[in-house]
N, C-alpha and C positions, 0 to 999 in steps of 0.2 A: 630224863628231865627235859623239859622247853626250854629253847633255847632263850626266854624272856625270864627261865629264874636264874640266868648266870647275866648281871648287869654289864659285865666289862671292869677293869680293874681301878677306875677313876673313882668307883665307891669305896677302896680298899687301901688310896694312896695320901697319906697324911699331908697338909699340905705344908709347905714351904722347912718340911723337914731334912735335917740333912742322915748324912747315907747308913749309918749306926741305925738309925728308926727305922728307914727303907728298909733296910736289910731285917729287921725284926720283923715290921709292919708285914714283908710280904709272905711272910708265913700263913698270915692267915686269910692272901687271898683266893675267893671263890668266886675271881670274875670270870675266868671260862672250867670247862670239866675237867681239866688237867688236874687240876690238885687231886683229883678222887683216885688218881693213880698213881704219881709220883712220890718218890719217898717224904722228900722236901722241896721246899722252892731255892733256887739257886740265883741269890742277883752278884750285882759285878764287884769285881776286888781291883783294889790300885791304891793310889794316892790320890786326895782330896782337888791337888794342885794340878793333876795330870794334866797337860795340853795336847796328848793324843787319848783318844779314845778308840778303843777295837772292841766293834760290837759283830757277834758271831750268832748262829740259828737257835741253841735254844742246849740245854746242858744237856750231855749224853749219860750214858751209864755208871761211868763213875762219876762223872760230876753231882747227879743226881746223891750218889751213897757220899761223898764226900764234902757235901753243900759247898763247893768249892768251883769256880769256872775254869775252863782250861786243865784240866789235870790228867784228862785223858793220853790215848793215842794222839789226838788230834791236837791237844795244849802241847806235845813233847815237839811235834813240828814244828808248832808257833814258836817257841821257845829257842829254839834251832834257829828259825830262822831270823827271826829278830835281831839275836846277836849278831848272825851274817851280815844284817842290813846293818849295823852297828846300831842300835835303838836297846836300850834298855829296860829288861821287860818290868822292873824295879819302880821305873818312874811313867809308868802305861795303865793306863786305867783299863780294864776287859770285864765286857759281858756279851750278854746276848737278847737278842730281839724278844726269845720266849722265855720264860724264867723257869715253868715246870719241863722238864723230860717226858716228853712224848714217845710211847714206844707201842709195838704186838711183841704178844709172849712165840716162842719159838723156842719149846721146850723148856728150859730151866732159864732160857737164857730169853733179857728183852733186847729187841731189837729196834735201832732207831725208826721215827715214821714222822715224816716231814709233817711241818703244822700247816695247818690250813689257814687261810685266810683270814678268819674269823677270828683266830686265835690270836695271829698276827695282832691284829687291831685291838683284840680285848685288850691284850698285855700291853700295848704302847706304853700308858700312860705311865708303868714303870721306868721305865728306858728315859721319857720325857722326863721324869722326876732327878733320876742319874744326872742328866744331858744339866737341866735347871742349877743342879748342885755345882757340878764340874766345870761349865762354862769351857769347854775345850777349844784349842783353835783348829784340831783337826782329828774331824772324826774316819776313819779306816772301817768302811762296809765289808765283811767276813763273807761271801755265799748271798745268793738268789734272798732269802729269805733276811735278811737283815736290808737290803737294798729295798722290797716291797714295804718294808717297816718303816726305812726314812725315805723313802725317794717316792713311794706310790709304785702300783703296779704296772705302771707303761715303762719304768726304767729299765732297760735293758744291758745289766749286766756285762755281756757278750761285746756291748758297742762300747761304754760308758769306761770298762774296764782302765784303771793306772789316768786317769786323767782329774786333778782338780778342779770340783766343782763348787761354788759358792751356794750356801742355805741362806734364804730371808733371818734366818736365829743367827747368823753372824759367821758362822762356822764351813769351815770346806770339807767336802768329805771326797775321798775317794775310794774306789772300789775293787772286789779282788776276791777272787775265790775264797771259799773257807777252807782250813787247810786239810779240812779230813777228804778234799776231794783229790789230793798227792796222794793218798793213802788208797784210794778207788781206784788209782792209773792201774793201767792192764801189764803194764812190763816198766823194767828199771828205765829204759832211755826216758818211755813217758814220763815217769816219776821224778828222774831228774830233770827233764826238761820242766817239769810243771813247778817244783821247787825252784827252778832258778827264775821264770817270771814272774814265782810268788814274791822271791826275794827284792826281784827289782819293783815291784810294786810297793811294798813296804820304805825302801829307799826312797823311793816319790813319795810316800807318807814324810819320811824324815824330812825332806828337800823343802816338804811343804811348811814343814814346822818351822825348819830354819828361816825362811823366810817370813812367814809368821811373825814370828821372833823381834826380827829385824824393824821391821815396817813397824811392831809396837816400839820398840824402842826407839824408834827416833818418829812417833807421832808423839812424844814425849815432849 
């Protein structure tokens, strides 16, 4: 197909709906070619009230069969380490920048393949829709690929890493590996080393909230 008959998914996103419709609505969208592969579309799960958001690169394989975010390898880290940072994964809203599972077949089994750029952009407007509903005070960037989603492609990850940053939409986000890339370190020191500055980053997620917090209650 041309890439002028996948409009992007702003044709597919109800407007001023909250997250039960989202979550329906994006079954059936066909803003970029993902869907022609993917089991289902996968949008994010939390509470309505969350004032953290963690948006991650886009549902893996079991997410994909599970319609579910985070429940893989990579959600069992999250999860892990959340509670380490003390953060409740309860009261955390999660998704991800792409909503279909992108993958190549490799024998029976599919194998992740990072979205491309275009994909990126098609999908926003879900995410936007999320961000609209939630109103969060602080969004938590997962991986490369969630940072080109909200920050543009000049944000560099690598530099930007664990530091609060203020968005024009009100909100601070900071930024941090996704955690499936613990799961890619070459040997256990890397892994544990990579785990424990995932952890402290997430803590600078909490630190940010608490503060958050603070400064709303007494702009009271």
């Amino acid at each position: 197909m041309a890439r002028s008959q996948f409009p992007g998914a702003a044709a597919y996103v109800p407007a001023h709906a909250g997250l039960p419709v989202l979550a329906d609505a994006v079954q059936s969208c066909r803003g970029c070619d993902l869907y022609q592969y993917a089991t289902q579309a996968v949008l994010g799960e939390g509470p309505r009230a969350a004032q953290l958001v963690l948006v991650g690169e886009q549902p893996g394989n079991d997410e994909d069969l599970a319609g579910r975010p985070f429940v893989g390898p990579a959600g069992r880290i999250l999860d892990r380490a959340l509670a380490d940072a003390g953060i409740d994964r309860a009261e955390v809203y999660v998704t991800n920048a792409v909503k279909h599972f992108k993958f190549e077949e490799r024998g029976k089994r599919r194998i992740h393949k990072k979205p491309g750029l275009g994909e990126i952009r098609a999908c926003y407007p879900w995410l936007e829709a999320e961000l609209a509903v939630i109103h969060p005070a602080i969004i938590g960037i997962l991986g490369a690929t969630a940072a080109q989603a909200l920050m543009g492609s000049a944000f560099r990850l690598t530099k930007e890493r664990g530091k609060p940053i203020p968005r024009p939409a009100g909100d601070i986000v900071i930024a941090t590996i996704h955690p499936s890339a613990i799961l890619r370190a070459p040997d256990d020191d890397s892994r544990h080393a990579e785990y424990a500055r995932f952890v402290d980053d997430l803590k600078a997620m909490r630190s940010a909230l608490h503060r958050a917090s603070h400064n709303q209650r007494h702009a009271m």
